[in-house]
Backbone as CSV, one residue per row, in Angstrom:
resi,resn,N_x,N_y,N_z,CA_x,CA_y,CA_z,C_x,C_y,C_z
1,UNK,32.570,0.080,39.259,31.523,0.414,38.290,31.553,-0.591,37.135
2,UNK,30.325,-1.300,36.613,30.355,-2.379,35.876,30.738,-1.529,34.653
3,UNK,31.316,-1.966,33.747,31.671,-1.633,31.871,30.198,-1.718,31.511
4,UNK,30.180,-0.280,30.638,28.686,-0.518,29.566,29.000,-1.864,28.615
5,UNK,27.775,-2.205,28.548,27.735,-2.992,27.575,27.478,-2.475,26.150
6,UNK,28.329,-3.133,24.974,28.376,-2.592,23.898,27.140,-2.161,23.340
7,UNK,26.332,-2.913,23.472,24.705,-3.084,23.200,24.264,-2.029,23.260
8,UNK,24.115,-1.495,24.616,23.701,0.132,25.442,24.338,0.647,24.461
9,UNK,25.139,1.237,23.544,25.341,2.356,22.876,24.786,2.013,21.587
10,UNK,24.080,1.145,21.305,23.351,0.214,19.695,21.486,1.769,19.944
11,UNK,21.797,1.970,19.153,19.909,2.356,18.757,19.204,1.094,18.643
12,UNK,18.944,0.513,19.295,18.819,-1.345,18.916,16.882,-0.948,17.964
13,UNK,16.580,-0.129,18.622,15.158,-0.330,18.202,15.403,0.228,16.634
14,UNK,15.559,0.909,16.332,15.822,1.919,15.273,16.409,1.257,14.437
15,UNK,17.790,0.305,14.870,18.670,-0.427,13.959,17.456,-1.578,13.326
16,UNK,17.140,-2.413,14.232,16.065,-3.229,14.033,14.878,-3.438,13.171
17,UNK,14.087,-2.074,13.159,13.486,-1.723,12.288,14.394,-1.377,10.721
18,UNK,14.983,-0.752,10.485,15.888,-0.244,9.336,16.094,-1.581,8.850
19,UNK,17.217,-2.447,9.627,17.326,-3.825,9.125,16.056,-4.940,8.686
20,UNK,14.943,-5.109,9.341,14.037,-5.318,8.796,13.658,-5.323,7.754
21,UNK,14.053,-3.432,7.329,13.320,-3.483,5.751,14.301,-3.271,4.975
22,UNK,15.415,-3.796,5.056,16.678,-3.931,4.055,16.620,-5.032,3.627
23,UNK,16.467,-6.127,4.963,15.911,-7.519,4.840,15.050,-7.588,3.872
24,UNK,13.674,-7.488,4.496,12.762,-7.283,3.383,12.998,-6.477,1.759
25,UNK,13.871,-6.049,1.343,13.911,-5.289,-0.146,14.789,-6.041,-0.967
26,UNK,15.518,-6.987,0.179,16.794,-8.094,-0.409,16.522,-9.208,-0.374
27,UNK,16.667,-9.889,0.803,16.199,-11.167,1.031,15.054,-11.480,2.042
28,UNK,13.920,-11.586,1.696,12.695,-10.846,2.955,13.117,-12.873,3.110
29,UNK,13.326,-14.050,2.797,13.573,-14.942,3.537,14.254,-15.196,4.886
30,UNK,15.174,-14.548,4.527,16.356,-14.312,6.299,16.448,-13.958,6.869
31,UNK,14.879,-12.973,7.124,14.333,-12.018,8.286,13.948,-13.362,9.526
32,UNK,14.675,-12.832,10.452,14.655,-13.564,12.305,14.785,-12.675,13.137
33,UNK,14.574,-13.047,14.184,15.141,-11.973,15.184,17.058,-12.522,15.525
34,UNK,17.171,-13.746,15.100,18.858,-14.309,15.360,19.439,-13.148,13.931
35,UNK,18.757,-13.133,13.224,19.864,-12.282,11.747,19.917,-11.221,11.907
36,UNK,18.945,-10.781,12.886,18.801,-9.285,13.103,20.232,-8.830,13.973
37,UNK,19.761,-9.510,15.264,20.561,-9.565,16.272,21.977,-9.217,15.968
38,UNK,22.344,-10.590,14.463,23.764,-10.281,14.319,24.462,-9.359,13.741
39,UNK,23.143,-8.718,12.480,23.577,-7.337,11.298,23.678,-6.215,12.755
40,UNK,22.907,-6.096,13.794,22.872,-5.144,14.462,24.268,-4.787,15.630
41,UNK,24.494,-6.264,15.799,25.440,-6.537,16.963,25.175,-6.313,18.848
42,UNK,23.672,-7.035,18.369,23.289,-6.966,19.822,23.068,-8.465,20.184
43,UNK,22.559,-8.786,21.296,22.295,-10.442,21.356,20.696,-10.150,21.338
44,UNK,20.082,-11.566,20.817,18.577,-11.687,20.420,17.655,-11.106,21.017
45,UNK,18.020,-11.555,22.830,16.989,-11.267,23.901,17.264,-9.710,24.177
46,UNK,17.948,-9.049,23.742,18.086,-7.483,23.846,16.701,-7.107,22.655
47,UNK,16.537,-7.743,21.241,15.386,-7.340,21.007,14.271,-7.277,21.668
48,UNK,14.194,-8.021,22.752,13.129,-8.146,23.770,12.502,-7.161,24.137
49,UNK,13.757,-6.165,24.610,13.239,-5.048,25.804,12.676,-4.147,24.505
50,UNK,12.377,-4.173,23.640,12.118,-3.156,22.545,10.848,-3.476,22.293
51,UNK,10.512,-4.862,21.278,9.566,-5.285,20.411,8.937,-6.578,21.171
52,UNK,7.806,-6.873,21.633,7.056,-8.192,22.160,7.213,-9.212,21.385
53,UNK,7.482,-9.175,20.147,7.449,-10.540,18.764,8.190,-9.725,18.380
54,UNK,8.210,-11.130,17.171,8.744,-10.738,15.633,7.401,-9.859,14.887
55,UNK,6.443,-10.384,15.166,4.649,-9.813,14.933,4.891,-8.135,15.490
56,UNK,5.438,-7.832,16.297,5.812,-6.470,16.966,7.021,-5.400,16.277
57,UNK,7.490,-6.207,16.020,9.000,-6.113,15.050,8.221,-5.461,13.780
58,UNK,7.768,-6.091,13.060,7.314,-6.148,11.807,6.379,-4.630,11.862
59,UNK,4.938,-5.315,12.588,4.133,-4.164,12.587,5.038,-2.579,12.630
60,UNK,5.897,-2.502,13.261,7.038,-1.241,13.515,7.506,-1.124,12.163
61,UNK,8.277,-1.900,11.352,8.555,-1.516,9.845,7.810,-1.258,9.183
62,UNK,6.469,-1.760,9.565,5.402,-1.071,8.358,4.782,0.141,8.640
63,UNK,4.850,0.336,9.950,4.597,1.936,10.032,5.774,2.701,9.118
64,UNK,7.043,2.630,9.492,8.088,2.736,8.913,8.382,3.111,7.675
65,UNK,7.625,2.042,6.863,7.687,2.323,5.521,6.301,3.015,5.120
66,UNK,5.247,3.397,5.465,4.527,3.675,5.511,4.708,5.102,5.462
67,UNK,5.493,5.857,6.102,6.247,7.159,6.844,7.170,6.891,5.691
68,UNK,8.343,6.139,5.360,8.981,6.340,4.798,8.694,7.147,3.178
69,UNK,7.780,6.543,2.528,7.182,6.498,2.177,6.667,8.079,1.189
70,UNK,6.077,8.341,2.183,5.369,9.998,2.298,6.683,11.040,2.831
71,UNK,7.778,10.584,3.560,8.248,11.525,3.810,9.776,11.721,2.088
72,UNK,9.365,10.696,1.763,10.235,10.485,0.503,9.417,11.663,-0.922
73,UNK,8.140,11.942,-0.236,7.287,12.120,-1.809,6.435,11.619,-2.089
74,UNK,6.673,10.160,-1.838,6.103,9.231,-3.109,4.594,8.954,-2.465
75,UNK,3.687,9.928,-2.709,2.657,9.768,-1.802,1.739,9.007,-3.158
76,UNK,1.693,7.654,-2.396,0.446,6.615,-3.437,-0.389,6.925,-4.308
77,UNK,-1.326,7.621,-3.885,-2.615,7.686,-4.123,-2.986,9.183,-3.802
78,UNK,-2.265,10.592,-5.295,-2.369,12.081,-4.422,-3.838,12.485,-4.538
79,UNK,-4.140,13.715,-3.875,-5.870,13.703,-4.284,-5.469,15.093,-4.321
80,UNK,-6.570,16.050,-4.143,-6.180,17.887,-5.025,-5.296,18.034,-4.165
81,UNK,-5.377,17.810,-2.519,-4.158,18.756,-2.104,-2.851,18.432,-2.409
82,UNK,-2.889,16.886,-2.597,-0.802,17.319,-3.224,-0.867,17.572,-4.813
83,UNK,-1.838,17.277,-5.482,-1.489,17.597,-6.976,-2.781,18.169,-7.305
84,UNK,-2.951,19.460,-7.085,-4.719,20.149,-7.607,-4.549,20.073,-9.278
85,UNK,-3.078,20.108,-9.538,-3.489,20.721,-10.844,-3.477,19.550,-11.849
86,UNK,-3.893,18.174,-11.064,-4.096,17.091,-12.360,-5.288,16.498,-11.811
87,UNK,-5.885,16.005,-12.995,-7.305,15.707,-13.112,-7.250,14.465,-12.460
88,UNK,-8.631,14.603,-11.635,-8.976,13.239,-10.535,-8.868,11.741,-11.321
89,UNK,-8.998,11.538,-12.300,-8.717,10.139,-12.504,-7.526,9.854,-12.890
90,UNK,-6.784,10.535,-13.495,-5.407,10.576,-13.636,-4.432,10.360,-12.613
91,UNK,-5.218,11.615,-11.485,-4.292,11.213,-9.839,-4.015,9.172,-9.645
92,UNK,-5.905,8.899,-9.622,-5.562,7.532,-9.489,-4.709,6.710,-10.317
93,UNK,-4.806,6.884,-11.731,-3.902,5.827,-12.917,-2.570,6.301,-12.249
94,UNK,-2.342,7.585,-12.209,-0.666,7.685,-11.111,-0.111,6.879,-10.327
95,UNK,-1.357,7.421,-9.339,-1.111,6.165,-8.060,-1.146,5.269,-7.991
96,UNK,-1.762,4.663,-8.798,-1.821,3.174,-9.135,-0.915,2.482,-10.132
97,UNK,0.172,3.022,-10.895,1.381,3.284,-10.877,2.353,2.852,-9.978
98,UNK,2.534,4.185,-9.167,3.323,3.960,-8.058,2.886,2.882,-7.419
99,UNK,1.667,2.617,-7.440,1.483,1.264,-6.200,2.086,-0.169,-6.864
100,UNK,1.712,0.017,-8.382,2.425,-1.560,-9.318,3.690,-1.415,-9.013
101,UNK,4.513,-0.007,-8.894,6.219,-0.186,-9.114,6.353,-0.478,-7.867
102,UNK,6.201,-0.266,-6.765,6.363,-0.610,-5.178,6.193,-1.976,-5.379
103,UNK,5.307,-2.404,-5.971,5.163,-4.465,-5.584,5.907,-4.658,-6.508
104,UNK,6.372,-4.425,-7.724,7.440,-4.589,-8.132,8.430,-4.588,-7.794
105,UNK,8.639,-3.866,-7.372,10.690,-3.360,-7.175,10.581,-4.104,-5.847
106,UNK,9.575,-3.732,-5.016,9.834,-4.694,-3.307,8.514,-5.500,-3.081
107,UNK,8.158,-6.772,-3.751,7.312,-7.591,-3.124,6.714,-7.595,-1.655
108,UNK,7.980,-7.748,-0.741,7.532,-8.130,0.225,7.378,-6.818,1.167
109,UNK,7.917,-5.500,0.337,7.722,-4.495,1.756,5.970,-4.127,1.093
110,UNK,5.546,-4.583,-0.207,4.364,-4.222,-0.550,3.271,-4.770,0.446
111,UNK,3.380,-6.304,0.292,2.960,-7.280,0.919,2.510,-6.535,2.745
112,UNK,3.554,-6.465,3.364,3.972,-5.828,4.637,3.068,-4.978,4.905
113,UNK,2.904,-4.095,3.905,1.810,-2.783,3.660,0.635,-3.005,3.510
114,UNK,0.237,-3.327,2.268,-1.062,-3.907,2.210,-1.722,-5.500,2.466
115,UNK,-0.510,-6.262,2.709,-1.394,-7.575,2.863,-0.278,-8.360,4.139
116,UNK,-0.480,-7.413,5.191,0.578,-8.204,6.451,-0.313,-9.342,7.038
117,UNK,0.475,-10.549,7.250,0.514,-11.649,7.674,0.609,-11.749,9.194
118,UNK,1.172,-10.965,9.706,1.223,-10.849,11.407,0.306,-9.852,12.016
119,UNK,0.253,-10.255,13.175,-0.463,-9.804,14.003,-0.640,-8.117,14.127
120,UNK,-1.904,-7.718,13.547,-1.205,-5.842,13.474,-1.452,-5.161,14.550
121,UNK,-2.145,-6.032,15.411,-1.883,-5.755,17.141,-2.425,-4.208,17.282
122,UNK,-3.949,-4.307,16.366,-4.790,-2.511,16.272,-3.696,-1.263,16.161
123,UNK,-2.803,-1.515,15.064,-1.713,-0.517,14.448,-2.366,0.359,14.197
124,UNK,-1.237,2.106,13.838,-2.255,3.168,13.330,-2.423,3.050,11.921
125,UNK,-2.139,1.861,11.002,-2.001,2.008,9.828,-4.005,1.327,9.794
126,UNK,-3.947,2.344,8.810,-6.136,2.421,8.432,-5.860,1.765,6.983
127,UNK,-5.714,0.820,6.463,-5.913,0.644,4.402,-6.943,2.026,3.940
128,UNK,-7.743,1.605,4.779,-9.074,2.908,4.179,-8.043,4.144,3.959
129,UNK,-7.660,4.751,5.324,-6.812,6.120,4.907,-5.896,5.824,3.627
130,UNK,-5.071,5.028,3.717,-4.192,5.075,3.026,-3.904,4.695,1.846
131,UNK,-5.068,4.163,0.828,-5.663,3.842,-0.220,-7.451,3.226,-0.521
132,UNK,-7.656,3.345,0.172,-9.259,3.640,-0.378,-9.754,4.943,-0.147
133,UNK,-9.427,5.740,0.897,-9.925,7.085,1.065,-9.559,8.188,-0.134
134,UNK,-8.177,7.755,-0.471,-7.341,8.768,-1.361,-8.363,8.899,-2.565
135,UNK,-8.555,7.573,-3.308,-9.031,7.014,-4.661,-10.778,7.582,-4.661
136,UNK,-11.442,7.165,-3.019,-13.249,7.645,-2.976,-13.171,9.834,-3.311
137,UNK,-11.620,10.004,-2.749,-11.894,11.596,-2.747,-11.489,12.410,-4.642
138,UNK,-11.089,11.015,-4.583,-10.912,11.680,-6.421,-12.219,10.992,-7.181
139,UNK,-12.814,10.204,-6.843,-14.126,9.430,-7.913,-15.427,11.352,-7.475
140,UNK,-14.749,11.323,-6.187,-16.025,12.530,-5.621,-15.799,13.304,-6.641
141,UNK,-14.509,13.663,-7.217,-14.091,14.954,-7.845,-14.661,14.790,-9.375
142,UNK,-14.146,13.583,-9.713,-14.410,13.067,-10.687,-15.799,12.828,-11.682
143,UNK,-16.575,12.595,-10.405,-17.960,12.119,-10.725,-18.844,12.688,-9.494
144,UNK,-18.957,13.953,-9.683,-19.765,15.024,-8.703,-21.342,14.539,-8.043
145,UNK,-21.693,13.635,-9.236,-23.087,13.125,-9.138,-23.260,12.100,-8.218
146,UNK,-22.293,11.807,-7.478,-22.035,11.197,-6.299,-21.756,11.239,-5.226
147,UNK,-20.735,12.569,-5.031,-20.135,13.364,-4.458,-20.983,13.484,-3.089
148,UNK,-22.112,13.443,-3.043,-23.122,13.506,-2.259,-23.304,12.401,-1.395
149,UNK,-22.695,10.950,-1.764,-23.081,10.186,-1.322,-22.309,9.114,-1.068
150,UNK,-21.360,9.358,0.030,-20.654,8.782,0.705,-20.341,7.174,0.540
151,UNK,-21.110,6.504,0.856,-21.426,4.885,1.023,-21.105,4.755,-0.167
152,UNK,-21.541,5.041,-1.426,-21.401,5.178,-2.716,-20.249,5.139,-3.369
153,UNK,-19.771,6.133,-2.791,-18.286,6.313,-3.291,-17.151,5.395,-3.071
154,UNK,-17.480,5.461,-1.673,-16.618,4.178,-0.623,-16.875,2.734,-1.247
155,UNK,-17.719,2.444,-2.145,-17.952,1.072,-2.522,-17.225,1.316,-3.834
156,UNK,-17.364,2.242,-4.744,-16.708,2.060,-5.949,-15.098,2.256,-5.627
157,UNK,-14.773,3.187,-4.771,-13.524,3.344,-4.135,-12.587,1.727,-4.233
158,UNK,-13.456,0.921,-3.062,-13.155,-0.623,-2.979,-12.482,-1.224,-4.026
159,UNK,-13.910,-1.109,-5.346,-14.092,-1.721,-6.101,-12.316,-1.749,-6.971
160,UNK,-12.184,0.088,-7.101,-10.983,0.051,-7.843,-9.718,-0.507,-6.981
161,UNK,-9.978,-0.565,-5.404,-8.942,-0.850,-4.520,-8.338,-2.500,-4.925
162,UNK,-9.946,-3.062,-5.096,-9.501,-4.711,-4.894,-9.394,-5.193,-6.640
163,UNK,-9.522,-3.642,-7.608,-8.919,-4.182,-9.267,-7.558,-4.347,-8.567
164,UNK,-7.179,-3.011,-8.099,-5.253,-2.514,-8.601,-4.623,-3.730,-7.459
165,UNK,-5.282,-4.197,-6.387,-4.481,-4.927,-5.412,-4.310,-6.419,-5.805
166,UNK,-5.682,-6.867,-6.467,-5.550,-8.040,-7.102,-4.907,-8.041,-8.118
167,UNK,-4.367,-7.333,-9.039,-3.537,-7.275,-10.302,-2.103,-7.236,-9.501
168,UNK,-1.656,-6.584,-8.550,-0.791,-6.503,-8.042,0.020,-7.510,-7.980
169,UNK,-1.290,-8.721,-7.125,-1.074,-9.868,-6.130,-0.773,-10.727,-7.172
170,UNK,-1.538,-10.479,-8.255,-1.677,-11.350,-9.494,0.140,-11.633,-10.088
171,UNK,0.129,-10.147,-10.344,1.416,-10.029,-10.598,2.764,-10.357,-10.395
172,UNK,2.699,-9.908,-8.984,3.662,-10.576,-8.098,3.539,-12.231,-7.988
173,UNK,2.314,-12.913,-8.228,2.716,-14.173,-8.011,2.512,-15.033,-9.228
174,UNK,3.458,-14.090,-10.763,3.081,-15.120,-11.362,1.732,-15.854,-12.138
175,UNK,0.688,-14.694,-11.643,-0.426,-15.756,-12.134,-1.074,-15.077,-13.183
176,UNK,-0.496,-14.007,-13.695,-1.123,-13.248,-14.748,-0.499,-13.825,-16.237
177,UNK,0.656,-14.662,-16.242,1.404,-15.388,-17.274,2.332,-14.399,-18.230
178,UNK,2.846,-14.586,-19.104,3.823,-14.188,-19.842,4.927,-13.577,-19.514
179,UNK,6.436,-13.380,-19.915,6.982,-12.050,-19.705,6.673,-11.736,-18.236
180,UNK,7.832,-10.980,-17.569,7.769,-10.255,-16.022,6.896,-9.011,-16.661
181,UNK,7.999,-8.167,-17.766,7.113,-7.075,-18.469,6.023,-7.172,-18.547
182,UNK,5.337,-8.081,-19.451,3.944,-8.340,-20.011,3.132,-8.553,-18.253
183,UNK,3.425,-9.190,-18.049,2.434,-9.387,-16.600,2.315,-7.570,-15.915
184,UNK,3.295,-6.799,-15.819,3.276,-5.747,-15.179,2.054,-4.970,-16.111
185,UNK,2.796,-5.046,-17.212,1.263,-3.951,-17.923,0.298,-4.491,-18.129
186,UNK,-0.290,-6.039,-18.369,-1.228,-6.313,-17.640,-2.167,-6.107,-16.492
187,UNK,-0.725,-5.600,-15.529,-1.782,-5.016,-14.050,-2.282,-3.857,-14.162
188,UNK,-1.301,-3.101,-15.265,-1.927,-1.544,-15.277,-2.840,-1.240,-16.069
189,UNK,-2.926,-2.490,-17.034,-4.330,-2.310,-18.070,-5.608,-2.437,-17.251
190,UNK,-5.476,-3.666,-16.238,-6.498,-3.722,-14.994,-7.135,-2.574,-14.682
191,UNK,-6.077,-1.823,-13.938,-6.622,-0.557,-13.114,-7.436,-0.020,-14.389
192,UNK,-6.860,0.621,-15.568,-7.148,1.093,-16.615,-8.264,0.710,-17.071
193,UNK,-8.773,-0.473,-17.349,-9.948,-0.862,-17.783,-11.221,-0.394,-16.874
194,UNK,-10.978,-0.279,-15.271,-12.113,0.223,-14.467,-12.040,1.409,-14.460
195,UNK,-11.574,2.393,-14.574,-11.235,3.272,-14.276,-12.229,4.287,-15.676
196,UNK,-11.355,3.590,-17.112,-12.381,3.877,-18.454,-13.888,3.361,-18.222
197,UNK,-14.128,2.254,-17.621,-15.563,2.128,-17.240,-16.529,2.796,-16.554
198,UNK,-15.600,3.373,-15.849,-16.320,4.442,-14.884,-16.487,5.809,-15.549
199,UNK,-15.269,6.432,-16.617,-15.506,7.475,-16.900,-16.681,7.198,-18.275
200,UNK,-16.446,6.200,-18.689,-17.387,5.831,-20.057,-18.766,6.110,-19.314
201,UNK,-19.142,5.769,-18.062,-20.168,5.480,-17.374,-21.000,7.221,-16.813
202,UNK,-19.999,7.912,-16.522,-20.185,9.320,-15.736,-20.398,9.686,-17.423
203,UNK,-20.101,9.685,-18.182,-20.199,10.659,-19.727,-21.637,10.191,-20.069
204,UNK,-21.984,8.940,-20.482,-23.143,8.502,-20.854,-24.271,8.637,-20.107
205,UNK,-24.501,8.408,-19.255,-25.076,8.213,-18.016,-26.624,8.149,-18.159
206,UNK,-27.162,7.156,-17.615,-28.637,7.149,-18.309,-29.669,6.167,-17.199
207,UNK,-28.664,5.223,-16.078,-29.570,4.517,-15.435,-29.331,4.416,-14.346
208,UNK,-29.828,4.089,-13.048,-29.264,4.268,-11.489,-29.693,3.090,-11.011
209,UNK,-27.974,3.022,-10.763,-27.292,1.538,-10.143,-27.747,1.886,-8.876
210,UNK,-28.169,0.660,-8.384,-29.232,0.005,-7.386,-27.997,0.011,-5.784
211,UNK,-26.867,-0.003,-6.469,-25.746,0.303,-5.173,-24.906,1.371,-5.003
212,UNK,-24.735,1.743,-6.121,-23.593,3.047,-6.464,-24.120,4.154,-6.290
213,UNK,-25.437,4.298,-6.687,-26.067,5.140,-7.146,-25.647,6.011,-8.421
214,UNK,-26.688,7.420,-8.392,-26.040,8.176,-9.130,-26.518,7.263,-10.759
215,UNK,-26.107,8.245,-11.907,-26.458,7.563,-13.412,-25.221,7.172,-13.317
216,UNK,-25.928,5.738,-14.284,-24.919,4.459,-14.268,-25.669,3.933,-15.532
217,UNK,-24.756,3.898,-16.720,-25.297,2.991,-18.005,-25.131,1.869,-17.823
218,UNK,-26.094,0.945,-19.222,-26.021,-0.230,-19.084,-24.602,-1.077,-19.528
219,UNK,-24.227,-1.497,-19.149,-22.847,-1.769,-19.830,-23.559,-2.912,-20.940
């Protein structure tokens, strides 16, 4: 009878993924499938029988953290059912929060999440579900006079998606200037500034935007 191989008793897939995003929270440079191989103690081509790529590899940690994620709490972007008892625009300045401290504290598992570079090989991860949907179901709450109108919402939804992601990106790379500090609340003044535009906009309300619909002042 041949000896198991040490390997056969490795969770290799499981280890793989985990290491991935340790990689990624430490040194997301020295992510391979050879560094993997060796933190895990399997040989390379054993990642094989698991993951098709490194593109395969990856997509798997970001489900991962994705799950991780939500099963931790830290749900992004809450809307009434995890927090009824705080007011819809607030949910978002929260979440949008949590979303600056995530690209903060881990660049690259942010990155991974919202702006992956590999192949996502039609993953179950939706952006829409998982931050534009959250943000369109609190503007509904928020601003009822819309509520009605889907397309509508989903565009201003965007709108705040691609403030908080570009401040993010901004952030993370440096291009917002000053201070690490100063650049961070910079990103959150971002979100903040659309967010007051919109409610300045639902209070006043006097003219109907040609895309949004709904009363929309003149700014």
């Amino acid at each position: 009878m041949a000896r198991p191989k040490k390997e056969d008793a490795i969770d290799i897939k499981g280890r793989a993924i985990s290491e991935s995003l340790a990689l990624l929270r430490g040194t997301p440079g020295s992510l391979s499938l050879s560094v993997l191989a060796r933190r895990i103690g399997c040989s390379a081509p054993a990642l094989y029988a698991h993951f098709r790529s490194k593109g395969d590899l990856l997509e798997q940690a970001r489900m991962q953290a994705v799950h991780d994620l939500s099963a931790d709490g830290r749900i992004l972007i809450a809307t009434d059912t995890e927090a009824p008892g705080t007011p819809p625009m607030q949910r978002i300045r929260d979440g949008g929060r949590r979303i600056l401290g995530l690209a903060r504290e881990s660049p690259a598992i942010y990155r991974l999440i919202f702006a992956p570079d590999h192949d996502t090989g039609g993953s179950g991860i939706d952006l829409f579900d998982i931050a534009i949907r959250p943000i369109a179901r609190n503007l509904d709450a928020a601003l009822p006079d819309r509520a009605a109108a889907a397309p509508a919402s989903d565009a201003l939804a965007r709108t705040v998606w691609f403030t908080l992601h570009g401040a993010a990106t901004m952030a993370m790379d440096r291009q917002l200037g000053g201070p690490q500090e100063r650049r961070w609340d910079r990103a959150a003044e971002a979100l903040d500034d659309v967010l007051d535009l919109l409610d300045s906009r639902a209070a006043a309300g006097a003219h109907e935007h040609p895309r949004f619909g709904g009363a929309m002042s003149r700014v």
